[in-house]
N, C-alpha and C positions, 0 to 999 in steps of 0.2 A: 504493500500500500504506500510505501516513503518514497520506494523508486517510484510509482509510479505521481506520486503528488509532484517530485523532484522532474519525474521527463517532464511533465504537465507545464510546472515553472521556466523549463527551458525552454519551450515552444511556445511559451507566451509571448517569452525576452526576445528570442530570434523574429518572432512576429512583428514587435515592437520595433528593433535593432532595422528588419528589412522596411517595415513603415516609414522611420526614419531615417535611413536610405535614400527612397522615395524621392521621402519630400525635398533632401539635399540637392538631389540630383536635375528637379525641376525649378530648383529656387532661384529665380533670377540675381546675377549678381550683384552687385550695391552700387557698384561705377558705371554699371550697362545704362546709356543712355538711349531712353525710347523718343521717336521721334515721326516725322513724316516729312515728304519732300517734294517741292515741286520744280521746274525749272522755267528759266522767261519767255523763250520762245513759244512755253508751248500753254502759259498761263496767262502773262503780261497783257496780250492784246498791246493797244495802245503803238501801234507798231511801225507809225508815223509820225507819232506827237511829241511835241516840246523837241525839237532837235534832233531826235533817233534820226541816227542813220539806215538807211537800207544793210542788209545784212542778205549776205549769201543763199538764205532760205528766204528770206522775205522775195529775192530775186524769180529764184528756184519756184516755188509756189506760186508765185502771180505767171508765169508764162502762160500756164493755161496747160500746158501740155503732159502734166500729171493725171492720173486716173487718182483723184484723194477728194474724198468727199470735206462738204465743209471749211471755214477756212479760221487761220491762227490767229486773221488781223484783227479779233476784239476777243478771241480766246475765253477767257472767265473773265476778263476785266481785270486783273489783278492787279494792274498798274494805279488804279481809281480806288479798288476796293480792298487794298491791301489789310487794312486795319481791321475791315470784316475777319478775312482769312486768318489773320496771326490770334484773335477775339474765339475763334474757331476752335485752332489750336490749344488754345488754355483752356479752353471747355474742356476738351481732351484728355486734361492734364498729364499734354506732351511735353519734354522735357528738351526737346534737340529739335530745330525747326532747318532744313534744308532749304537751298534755295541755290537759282543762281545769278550771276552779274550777267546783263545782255555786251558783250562787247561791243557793239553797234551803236549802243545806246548812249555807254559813258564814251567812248571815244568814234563818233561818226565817221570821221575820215582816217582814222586808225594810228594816229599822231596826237602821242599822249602830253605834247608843247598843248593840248588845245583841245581839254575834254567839254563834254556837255553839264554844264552848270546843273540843270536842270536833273541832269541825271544822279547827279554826285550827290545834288539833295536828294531828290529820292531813295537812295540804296542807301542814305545815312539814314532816314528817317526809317526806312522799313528797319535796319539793324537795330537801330534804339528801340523801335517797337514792339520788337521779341528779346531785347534783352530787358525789356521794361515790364513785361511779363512773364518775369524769369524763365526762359525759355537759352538756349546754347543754342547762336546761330552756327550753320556747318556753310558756308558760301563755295560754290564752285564755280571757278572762271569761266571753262569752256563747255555749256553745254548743246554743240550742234548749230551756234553762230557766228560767224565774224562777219565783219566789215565786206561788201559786197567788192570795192574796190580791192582788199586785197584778193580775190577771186580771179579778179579781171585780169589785173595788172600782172600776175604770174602763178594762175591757178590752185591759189590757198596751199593746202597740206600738201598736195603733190610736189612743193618747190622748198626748199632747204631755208629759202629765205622770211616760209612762214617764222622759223624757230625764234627768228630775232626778233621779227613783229611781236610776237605771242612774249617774250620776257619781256618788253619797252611795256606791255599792256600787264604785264602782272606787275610790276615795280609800280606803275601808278595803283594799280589796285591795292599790293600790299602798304604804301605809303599813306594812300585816303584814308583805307578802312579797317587797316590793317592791327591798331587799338582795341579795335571793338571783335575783331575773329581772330577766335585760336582754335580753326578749325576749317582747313584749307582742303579741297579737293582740286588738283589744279585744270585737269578734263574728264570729262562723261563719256566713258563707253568708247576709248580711242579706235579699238577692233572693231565695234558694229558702226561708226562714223568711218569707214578707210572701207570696209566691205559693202554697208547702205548707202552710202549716200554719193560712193564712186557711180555706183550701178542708177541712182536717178540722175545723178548730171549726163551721163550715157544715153538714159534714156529718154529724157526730155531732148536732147538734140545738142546740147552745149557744149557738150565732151563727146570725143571719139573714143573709140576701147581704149586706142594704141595711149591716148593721153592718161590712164588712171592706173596707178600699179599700186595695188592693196598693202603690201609688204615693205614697199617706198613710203608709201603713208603712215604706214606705221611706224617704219623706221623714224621721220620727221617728232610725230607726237613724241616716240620716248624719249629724242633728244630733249625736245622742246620741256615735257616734265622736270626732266634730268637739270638741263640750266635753271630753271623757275625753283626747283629744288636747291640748288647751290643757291643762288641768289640770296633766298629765302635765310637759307642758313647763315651764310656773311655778314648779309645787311642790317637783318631786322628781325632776326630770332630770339638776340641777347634781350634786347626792348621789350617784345611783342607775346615773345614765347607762348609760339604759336606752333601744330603737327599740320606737317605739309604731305597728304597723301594724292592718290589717284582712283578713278572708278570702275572699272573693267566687267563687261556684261558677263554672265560666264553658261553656257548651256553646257553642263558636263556630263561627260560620255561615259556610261558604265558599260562592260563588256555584257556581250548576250553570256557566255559561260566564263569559266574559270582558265579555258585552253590558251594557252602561251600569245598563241595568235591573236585570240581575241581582247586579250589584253594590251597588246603593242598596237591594235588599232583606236582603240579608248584612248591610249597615254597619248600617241601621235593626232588625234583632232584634239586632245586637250592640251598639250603644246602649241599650235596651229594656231589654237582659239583663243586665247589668252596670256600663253607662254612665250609668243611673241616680243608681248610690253613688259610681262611682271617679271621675266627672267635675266632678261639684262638690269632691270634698275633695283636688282636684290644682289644677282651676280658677277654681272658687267657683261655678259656674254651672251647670245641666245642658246635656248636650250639643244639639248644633243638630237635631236629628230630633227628637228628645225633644220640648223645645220648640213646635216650629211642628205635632207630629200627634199630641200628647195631650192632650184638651179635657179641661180642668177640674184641669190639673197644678196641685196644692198647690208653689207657687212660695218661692222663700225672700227674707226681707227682706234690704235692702242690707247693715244689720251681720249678718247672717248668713251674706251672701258670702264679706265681709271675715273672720271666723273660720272657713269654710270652706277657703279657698284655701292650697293648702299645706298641710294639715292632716295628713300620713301622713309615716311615715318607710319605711315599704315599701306593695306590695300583695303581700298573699298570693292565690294563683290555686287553686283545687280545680280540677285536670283528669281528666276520665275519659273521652269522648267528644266529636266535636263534629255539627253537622248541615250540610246542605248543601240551599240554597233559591235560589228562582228569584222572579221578576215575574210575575203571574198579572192579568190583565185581570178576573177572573171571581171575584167573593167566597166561592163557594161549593166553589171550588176550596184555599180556602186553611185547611183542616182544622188543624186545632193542637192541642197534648194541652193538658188541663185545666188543666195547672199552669202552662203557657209563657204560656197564654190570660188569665189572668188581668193580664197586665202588656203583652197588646197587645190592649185592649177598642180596636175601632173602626181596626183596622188588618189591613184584610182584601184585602194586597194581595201577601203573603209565602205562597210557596207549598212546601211540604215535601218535599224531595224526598225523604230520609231519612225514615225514622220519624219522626215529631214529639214523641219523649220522651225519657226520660232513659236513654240505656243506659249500664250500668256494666260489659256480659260479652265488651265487644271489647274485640280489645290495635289502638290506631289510632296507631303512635309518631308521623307525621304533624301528629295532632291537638294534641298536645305541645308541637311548633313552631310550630303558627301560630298556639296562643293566647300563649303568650310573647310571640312576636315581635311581633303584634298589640298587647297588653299595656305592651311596651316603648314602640313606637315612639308608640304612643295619647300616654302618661303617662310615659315616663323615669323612675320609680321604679325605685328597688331592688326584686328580685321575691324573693320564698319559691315555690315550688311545695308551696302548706300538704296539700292531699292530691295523690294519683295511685297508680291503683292496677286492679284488676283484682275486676271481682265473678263468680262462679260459685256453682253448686251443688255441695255438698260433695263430690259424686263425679265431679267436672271436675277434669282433672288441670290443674296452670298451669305453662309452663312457661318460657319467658325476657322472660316482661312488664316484671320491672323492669329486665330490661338492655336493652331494647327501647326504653319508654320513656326513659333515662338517656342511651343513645347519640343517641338524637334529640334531646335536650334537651344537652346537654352541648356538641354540635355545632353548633347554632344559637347558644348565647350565646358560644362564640369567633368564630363567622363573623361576630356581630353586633355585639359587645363588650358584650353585656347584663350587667349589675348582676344577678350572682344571688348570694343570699345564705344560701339554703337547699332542700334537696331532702327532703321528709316523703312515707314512703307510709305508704298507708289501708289497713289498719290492723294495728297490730301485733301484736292481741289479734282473738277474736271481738269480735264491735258488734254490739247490737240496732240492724239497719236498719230502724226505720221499719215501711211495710206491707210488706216482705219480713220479717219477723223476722231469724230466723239463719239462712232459706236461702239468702241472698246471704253467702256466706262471702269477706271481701276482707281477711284477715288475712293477713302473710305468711308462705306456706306452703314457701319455700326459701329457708333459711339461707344455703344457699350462694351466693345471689345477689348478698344486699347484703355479704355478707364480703368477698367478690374485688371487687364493685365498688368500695367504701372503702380496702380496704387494696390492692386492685393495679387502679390504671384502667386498666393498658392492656388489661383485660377487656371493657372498654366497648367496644375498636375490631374486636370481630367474631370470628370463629372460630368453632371445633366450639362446640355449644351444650353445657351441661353435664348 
């Protein structure tokens, strides 16, 4: 009867012990800042007013010769209604508010002797206004617009000479505003900007193939991070003491099985996909797939390693989906959507078992985890999760995506000890997406999500849904 009261007692404790466990393992950390983010191009509107310059999309989008329903040029109004949106957020009781600088806007003609007045107040006032409701602004420089003259005059990202343009235009940014943000992203999504948006300038008629090389573009962006990064460090880190990272889409490829092969086609698109930017500005170098199966890789000179390496104080991760591929013997089998195609010319050995695009309209909390962990284990950086979020059509109802995604992510960086230092979902306002317009609706549409997950995580470890 003593044994048995005694096993009894032990199976209580270990009950208890794995309960608390549990809870540890879902508990959100105490520095994880929750947040939400929008960017200017695709909220602002206002996309003529007070001074704005035209900008390379604003160019791109009026031609007419896109199939894109809807249009950016009054967007949510954000530029008017800003003070709603951040009033939003504190509802929320969001703790990190995202956002980005229009470069177009504060400096029109892209000659930072000679910004927009008009602008400079504005991005002061939206900052004071999220940090006046305590609220961590995260500002990102680049997301998806420049100056349409630099376009013209020598083809934006494709020409070596954007780099320079883009540090003259961070050093005015981090000099104005740079007091008020310690929380720098310096571009959004440099891979799906070098793979998107080569393929609309083509296809609207402004670009010929032969003028767009995906890998050249990309090559520009890590430079261009790489100096904005040093800069950053030199000038106005000691003052400011500010983290200067970057934001990289990331659709990560899991192997259909466990077989050798289908493992080296996983690792090689997610090299491809990503490993591009994040590999050199962690190691100086591009990674080993990269290398030895892309002919004619614009390579970087040795001081170029040398200020490469090291060069981030975070990586930010856009997650919404991932894919899952196989080894295919048979070229013809290895179909790829347009946009991934572009950044594996002559790699016809990845076979799709997934869809081969971008989906934004599954909830995959799975995917979550193993691009982090992926992410982490690659690079040891501090991570932001800068987007994540759920795309539908307006009359799709959504219903526990971001505790979904959050319990999976929250879980994985205790089991793993990952450096997370922020959690952002997409988006907190409507966004002109791009060729969905506004029928990809990925604003958040329950409050009640992100309140109980900020102010009470043990919301995170499951129960009745709300």
């Amino acid at each position: 009867m003593l044994l048995l009261r005694l096993c009894w007692a032990v199976a209580l404790l270990s009950a208890a012990s794995a309960a608390d466990n549990v809870t540890d393992l879902y508990k959100l950390p105490a520095k994880v800042l929750i947040g939400a983010g929008v960017s200017a191009l695709q909220t602002e509107g206002a996309w003529n007013v007070e001074n704005k310059g035209e900008s390379q999309a604003d160019y791109l989008f009026h031609l007419g010769t896109l199939p894109f329903p809807g249009s950016h040029d009054d967007a949510a109004d954000s530029y008017r209604r800003f003070r709603e949106d951040i009033a939003m957020a504190k509802q929320l009781k969001l703790q990190l508010y995202r956002f980005s600088f229009s470069w177009s806007r504060l400096l029109p003609t892209a000659d930072s002797k000679h910004p927009n007045d008009y602008a400079v107040k504005y991005y002061n006032d939206f900052l004071d206004e999220v940090i006046r409701n305590n609220m961590t602004p995260m500002v990102t420089l680049y997301h998806f617009d420049h100056p349409q003259i630099l376009q013209k005059d020598f083809l934006g990202w494709e020409n070596e000479t954007m780099i320079t343009k883009f540090t003259e235009y961070a050093d005015f940014a981090f000099n104005t505003f740079g007091k008020k943000v310690k929380h720098w992203a310096t571009i959004n999504e440099p891979n799906f900007y070098c793979m998107y948006f080569n393929l609309l300038f083509v296809q609207s008629g402004e670009l010929k193939p032969d003028d767009v090389d995906t890998m050249r573009c990309m090559r520009h962006f890590t430079l261009a991070h790489t100096k904005v990064y040093r800069l950053y460090q030199e000038k106005y880190r000691a003052e400011q003491q500010g983290k200067v990272g970057v934001s990289i889409v990331f659709f990560h490829a899991q192997p259909t099985t466990n077989k050798p092969e289908d493992i080296y086609a996983a690792e090689v698109f997610n090299e491809l996909h990503v490993g591009t930017v994040l590999h050199p500005i962690v190691y100086g170098h591009y990674p080993g797939h990269v290398q030895k199966l892309v002919h004619g890789l614009p390579d970087f000179s040795d001081a170029e390693k040398q200020q490469l390496k090291d060069s981030t104080d975070f990586v930010g991760i856009n997650v919404y989906s991932g894919v899952t591929v196989s080894y295919t013997t048979n070229p013809a089998d290895s179909a790829v959507s347009p946009v991934f195609g572009t950044a594996m010319k002559g790699i016809d050995f990845i076979h799709f078992e997934t869809p081969p695009g971008m989906d934004f309209s599954s909830i995959k909390p799975d995917v979550i985890r193993r691009t982090t962990l992926w992410t982490w284990q690659r690079y040891g950086k501090p991570i932001v999760i800068s987007e994540n979020g759920y795309g539908g059509s307006p009359s799709q109802g959504i219903h526990d995506h971001d505790r979904a995604y959050l319990r999976s992510l929250v879980s994985t960086v205790n089991e793993f000890g990952i450096d997370l230092l922020a959690y952002v979902a997409w988006s907190l306002i409507d966004c002109y997406e791009w060729s969905a317009g506004y029928r990809l609706v990925q604003r958040i549409r329950r409050a009640k999500l992100l309140i109980l997950s900020t102010s009470h995580p043990e919301c995170l470890q499951g129960g009745s849904t709300m």
